[in-house]
N, CA and C atoms as a LAMMPS dump frame, in Angstrom:
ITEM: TIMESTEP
0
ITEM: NUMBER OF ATOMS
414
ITEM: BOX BOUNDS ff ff ff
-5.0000000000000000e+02 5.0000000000000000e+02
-5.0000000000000000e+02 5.0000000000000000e+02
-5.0000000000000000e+02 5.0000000000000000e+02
ITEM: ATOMS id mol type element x y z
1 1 1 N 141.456 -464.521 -222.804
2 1 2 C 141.412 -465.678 -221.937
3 1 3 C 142.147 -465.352 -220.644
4 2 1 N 141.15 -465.665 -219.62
5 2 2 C 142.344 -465.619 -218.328
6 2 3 C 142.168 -467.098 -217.209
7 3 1 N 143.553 -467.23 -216.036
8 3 2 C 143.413 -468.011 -215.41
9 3 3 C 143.141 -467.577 -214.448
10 4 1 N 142.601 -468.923 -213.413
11 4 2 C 141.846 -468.468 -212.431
12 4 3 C 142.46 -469.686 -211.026
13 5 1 N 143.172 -469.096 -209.479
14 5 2 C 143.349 -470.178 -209.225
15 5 3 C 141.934 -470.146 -208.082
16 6 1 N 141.266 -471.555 -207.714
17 6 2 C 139.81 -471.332 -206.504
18 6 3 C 140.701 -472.104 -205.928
19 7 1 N 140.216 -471.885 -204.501
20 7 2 C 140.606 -473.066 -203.087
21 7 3 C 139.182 -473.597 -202.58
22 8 1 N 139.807 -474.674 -202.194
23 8 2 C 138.746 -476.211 -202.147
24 8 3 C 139.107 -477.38 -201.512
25 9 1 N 138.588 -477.736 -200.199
26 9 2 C 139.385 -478.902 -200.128
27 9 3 C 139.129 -479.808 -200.747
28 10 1 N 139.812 -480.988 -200.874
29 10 2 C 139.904 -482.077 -202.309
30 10 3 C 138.691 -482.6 -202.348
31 11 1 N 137.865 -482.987 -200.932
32 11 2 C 136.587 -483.385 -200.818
33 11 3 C 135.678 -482.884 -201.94
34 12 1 N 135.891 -481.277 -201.505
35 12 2 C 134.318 -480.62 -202.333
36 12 3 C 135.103 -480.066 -203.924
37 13 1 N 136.605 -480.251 -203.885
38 13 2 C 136.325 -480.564 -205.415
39 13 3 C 136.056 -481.048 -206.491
40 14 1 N 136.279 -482.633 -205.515
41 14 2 C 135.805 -483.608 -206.135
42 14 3 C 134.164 -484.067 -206.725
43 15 1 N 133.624 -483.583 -205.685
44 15 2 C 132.342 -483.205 -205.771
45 15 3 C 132.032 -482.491 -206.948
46 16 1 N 132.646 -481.598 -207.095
47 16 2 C 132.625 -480.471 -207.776
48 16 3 C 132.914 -480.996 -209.813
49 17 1 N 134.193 -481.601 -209.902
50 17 2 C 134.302 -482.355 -210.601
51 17 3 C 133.354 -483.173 -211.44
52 18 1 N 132.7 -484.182 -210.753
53 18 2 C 132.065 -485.192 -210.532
54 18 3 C 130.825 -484.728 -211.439
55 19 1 N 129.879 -483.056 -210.663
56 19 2 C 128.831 -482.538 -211.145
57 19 3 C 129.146 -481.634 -212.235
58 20 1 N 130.488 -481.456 -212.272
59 20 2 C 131.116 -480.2 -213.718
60 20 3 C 130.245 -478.829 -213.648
61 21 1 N 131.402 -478.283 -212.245
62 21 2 C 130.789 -477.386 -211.947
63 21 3 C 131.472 -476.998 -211.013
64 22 1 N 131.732 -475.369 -211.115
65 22 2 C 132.754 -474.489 -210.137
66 22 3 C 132.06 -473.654 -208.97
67 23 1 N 132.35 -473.591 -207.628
68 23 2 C 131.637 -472.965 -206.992
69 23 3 C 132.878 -472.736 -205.811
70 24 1 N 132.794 -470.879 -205.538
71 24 2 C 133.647 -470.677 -204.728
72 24 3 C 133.865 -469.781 -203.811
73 25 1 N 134.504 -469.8 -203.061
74 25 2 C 134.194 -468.739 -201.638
75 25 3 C 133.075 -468.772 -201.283
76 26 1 N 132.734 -469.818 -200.698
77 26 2 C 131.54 -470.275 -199.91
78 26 3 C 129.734 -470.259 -200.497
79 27 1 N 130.388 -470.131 -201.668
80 27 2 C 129.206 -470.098 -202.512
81 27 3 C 128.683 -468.566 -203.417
82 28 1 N 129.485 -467.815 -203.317
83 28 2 C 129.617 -466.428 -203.532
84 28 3 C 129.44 -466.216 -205.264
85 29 1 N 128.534 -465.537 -205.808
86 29 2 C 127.938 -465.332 -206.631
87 29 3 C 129.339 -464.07 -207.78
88 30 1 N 129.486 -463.142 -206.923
89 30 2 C 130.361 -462.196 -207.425
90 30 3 C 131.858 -463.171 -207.637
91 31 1 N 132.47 -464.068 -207.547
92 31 2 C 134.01 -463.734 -208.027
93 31 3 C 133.26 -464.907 -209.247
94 32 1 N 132.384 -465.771 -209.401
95 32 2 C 132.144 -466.043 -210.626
96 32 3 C 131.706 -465.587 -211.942
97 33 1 N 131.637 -464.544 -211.37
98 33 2 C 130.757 -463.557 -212.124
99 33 3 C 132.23 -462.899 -213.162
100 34 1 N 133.108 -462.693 -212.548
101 34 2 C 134.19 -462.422 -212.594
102 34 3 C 135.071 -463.192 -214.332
103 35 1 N 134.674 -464.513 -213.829
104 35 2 C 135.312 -465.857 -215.02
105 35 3 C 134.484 -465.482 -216.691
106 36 1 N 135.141 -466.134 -217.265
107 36 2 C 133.997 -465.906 -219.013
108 36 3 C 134.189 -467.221 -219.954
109 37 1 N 133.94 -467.405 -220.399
110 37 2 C 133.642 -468.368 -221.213
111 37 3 C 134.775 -468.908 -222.039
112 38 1 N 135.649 -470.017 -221.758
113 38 2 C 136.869 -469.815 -222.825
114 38 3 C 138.298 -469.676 -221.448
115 39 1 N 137.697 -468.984 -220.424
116 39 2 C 138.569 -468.473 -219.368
117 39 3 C 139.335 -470.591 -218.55
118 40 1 N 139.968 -470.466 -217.769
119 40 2 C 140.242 -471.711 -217.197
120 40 3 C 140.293 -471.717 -215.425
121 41 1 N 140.413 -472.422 -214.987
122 41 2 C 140.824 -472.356 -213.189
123 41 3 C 141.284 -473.936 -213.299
124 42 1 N 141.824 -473.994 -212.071
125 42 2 C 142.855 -474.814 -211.443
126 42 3 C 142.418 -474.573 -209.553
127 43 1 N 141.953 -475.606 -209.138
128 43 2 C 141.142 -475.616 -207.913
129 43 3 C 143.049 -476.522 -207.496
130 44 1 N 143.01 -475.362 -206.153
131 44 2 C 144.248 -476.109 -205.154
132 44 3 C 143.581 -476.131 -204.006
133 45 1 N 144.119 -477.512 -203.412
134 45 2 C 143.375 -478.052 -202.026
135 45 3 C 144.238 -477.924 -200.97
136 46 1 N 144.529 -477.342 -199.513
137 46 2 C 145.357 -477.156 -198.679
138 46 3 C 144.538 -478.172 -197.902
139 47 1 N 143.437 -478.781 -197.922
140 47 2 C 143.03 -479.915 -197.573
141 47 3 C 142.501 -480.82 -197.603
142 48 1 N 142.221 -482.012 -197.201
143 48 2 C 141.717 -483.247 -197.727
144 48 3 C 140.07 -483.124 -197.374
145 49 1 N 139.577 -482.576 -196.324
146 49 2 C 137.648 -482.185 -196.31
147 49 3 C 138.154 -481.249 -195.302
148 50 1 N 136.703 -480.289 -195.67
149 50 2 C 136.429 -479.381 -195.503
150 50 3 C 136.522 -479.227 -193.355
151 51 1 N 136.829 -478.496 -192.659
152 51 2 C 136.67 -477.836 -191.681
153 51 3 C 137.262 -479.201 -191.239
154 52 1 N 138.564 -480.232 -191.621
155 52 2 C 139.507 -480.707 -190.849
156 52 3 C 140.384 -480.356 -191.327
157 53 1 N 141.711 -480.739 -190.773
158 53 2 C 142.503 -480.731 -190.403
159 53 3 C 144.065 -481.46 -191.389
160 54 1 N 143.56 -482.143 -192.201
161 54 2 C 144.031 -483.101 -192.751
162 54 3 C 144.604 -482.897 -194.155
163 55 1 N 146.074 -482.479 -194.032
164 55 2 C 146.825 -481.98 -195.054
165 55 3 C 146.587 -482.403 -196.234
166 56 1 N 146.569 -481.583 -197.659
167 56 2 C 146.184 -482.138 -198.911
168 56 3 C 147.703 -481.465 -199.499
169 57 1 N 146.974 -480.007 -199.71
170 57 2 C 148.425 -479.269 -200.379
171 57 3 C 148.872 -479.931 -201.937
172 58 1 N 147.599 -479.899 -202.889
173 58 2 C 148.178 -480.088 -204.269
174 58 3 C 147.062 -479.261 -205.11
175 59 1 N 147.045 -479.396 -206.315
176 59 2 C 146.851 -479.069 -207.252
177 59 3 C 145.779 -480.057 -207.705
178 60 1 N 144.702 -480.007 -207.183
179 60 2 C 143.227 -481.239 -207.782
180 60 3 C 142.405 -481.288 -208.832
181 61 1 N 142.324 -480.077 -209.641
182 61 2 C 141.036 -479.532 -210.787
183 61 3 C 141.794 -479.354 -211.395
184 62 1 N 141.256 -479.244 -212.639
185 62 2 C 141.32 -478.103 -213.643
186 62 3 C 140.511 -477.87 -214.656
187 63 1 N 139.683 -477.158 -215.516
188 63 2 C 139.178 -477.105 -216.253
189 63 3 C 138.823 -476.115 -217.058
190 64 1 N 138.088 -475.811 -217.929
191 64 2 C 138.114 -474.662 -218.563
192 64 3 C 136.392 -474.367 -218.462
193 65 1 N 136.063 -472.848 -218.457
194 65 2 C 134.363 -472.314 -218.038
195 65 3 C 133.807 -472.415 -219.228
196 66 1 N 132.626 -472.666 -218.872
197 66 2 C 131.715 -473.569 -220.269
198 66 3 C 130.911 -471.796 -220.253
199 67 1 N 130.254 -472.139 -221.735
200 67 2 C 128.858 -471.009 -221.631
201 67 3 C 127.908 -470.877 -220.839
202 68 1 N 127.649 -470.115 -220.47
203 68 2 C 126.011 -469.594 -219.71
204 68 3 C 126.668 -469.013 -218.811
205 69 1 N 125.339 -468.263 -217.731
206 69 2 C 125.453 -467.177 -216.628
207 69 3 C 125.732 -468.198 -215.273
208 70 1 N 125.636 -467.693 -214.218
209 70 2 C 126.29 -468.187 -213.074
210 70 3 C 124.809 -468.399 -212.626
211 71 1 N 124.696 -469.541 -212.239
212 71 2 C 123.218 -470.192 -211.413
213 71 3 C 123.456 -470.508 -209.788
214 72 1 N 122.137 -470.071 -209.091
215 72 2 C 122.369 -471.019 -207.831
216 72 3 C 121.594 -472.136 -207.45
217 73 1 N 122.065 -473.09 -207.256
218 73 2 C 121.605 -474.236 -206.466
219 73 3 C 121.12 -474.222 -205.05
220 74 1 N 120.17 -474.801 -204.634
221 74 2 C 119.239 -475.68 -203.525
222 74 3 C 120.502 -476.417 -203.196
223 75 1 N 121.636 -476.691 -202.091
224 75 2 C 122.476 -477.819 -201.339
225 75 3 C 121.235 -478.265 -200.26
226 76 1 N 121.14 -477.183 -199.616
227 76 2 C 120.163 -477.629 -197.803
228 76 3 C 119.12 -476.465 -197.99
229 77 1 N 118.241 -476.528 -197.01
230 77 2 C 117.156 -475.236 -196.95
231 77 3 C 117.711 -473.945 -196.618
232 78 1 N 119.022 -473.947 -195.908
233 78 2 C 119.946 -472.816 -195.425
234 78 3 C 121.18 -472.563 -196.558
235 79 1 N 121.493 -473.239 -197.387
236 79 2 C 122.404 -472.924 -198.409
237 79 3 C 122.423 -473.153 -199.585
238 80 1 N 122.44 -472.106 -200.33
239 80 2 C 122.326 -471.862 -201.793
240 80 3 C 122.887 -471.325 -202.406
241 81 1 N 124.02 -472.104 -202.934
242 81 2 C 125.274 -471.095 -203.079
243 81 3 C 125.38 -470.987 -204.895
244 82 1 N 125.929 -469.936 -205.404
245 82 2 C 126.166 -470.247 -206.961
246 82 3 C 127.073 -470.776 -207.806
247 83 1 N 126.461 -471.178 -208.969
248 83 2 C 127.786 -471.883 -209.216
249 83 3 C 127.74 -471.719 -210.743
250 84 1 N 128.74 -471.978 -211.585
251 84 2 C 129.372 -471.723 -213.226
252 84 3 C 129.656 -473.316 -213.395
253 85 1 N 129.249 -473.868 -215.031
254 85 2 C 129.621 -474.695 -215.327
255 85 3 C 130.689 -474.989 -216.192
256 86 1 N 131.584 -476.013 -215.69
257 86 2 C 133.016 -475.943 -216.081
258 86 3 C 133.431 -477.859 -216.568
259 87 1 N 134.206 -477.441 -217.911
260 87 2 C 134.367 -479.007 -218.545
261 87 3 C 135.726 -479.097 -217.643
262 88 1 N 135.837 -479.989 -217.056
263 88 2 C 137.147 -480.8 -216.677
264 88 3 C 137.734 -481.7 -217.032
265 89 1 N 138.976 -481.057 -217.285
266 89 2 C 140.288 -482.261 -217.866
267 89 3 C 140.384 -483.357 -217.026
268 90 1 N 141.077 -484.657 -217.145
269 90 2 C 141.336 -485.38 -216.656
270 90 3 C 142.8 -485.277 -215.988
271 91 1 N 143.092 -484.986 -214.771
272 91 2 C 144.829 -485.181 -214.646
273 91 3 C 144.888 -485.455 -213.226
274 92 1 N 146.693 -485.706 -213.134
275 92 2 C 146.564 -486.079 -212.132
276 92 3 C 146.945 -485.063 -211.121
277 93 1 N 147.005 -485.144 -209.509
278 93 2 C 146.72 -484.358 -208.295
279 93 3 C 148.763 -483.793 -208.709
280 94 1 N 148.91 -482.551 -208.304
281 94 2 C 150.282 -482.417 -208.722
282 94 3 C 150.479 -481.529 -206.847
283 95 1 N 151.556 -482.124 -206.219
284 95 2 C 151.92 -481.294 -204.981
285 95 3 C 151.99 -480.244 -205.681
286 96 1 N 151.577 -479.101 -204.734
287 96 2 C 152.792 -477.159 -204.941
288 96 3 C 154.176 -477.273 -204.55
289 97 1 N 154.729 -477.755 -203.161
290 97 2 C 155.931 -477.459 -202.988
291 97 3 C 156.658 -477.719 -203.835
292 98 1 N 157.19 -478.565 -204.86
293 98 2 C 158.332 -478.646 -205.855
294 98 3 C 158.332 -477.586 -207.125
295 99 1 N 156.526 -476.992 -206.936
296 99 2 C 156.787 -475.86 -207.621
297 99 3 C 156.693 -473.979 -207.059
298 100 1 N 157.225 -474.265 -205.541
299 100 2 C 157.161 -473.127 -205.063
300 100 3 C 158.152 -471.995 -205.539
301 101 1 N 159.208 -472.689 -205.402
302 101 2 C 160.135 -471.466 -205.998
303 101 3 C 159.687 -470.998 -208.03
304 102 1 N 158.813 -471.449 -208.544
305 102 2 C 158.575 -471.155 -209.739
306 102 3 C 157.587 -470.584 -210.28
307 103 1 N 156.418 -470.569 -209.062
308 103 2 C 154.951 -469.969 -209.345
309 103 3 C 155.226 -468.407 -209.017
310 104 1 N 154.857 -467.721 -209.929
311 104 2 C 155.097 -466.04 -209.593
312 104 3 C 154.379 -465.285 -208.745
313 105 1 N 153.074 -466.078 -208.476
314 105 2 C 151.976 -465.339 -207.517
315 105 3 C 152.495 -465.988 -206.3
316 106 1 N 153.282 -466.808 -205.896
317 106 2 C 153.697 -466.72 -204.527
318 106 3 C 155.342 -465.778 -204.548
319 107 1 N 154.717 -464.899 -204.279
320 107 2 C 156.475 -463.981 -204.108
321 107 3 C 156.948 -464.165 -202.632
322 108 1 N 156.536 -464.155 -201.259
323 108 2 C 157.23 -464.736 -200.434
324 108 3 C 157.209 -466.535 -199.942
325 109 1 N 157.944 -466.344 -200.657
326 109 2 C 158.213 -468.397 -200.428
327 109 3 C 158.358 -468.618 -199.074
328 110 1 N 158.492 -467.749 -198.166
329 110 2 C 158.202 -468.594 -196.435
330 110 3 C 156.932 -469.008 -196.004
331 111 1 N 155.912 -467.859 -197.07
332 111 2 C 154.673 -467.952 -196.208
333 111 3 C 154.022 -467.604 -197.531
334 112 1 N 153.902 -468.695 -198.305
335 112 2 C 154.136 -469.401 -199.792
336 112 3 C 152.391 -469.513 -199.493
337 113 1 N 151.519 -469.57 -198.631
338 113 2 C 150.055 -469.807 -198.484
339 113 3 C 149.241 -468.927 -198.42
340 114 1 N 150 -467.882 -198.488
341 114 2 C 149.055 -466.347 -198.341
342 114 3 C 148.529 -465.943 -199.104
343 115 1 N 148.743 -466.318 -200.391
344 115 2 C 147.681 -465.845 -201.639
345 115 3 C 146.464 -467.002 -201.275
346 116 1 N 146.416 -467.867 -201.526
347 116 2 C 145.424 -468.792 -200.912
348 116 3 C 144.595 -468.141 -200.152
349 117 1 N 144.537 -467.648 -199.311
350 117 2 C 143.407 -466.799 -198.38
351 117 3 C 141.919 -465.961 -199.454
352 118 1 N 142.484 -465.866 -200.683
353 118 2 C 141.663 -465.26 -200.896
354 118 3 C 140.295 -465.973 -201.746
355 119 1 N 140.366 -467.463 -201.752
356 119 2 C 139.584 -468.434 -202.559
357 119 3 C 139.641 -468.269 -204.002
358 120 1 N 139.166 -467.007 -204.834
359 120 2 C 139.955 -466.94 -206.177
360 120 3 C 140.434 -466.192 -206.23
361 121 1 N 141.832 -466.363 -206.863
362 121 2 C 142.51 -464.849 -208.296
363 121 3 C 142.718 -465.396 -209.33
364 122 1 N 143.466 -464.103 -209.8
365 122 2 C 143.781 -464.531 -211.212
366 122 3 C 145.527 -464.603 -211.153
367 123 1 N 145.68 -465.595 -211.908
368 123 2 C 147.193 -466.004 -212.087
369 123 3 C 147.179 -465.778 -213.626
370 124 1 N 148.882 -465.71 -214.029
371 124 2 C 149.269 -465.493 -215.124
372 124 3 C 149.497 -466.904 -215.968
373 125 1 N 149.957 -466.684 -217.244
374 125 2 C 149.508 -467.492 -217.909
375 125 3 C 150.608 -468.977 -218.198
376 126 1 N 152.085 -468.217 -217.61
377 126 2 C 152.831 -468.806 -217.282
378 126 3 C 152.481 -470.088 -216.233
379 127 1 N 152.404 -469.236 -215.277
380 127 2 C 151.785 -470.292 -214.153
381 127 3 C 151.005 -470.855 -214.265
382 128 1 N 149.742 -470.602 -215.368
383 128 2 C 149.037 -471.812 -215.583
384 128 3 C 149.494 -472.837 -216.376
385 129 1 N 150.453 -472.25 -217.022
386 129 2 C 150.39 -473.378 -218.202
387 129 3 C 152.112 -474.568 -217.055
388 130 1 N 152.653 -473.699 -216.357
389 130 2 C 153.552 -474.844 -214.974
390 130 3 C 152.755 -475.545 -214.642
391 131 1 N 152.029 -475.626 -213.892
392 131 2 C 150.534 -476.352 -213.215
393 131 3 C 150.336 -477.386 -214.2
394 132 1 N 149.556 -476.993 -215.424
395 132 2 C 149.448 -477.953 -215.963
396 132 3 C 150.45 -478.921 -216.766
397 133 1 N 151.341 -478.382 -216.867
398 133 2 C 152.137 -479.655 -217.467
399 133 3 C 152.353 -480.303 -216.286
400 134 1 N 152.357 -480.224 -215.086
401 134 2 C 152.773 -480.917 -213.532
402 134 3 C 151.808 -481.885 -213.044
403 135 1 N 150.114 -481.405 -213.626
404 135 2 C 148.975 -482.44 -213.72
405 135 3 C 149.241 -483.163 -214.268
406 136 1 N 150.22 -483.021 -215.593
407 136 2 C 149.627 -484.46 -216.602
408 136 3 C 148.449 -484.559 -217.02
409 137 1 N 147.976 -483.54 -218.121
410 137 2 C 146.617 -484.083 -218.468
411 137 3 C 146.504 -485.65 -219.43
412 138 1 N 145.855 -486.338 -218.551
413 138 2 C 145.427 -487.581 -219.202
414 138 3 C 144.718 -487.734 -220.444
């Protein structure tokens, strides 16, 4: 089993949620390819929708990857991005900062956002299981 963290703003995770279903780095076929069945992610939002401006900065998803291969979807006639289907817990939105000094994949706490750049990795199991007790699964 491994964890997985994606970036998303809260908008399109919600979305995302909603249809139970993971899709990430702009629709990118390879880092899902990556996840397995049994595996989990934890979608963090540095914002509230997509291409503004408008601070989020928590912890919005979580769920664990269901069976089957990675499919792509029809969004518009120009985008078709892929996506993995994923059961989601119920919890609630948890800020990062109160858990910056404790997450191990941020090792410089000044500039605590730099793993983020990369839409997914993999985090350890520690840190997933911080995260989630900080959701509160409902």
């Amino acid at each position: 089993m491994r964890y997985w963290m994606a970036v998303a703003s809260r908008e399109h995770v919600q979305k995302g949620v909603a249809e139970g279903i993971a899709q990430v780095c702009h629709g990118k076929a390879a880092p899902l390819k990556r996840m397995k069945p049994g595996d989990w992610i934890i979608y963090y939002s540095s914002k509230e929708r997509f291409r503004e401006e408008s601070p989020c900065r928590k912890f919005t998803a979580m769920g664990e990857i269901l069976p089957g291969e990675v499919y792509s979807f029809r969004m518009s006639e120009d985008f078709i991005p892929w996506r993995r289907d994923v059961r989601f817990l119920a919890v609630k939105e948890a800020a990062i900062e109160p858990m910056l000094n404790d997450l191990s994949f941020i090792q410089n706490k000044r500039h605590w956002g730099y793993p983020f750049r990369c839409g997914l990795f993999e985090i350890c199991e520690s840190d997933f299981c911080l995260i989630k007790e900080r959701m509160e699964v409902i």
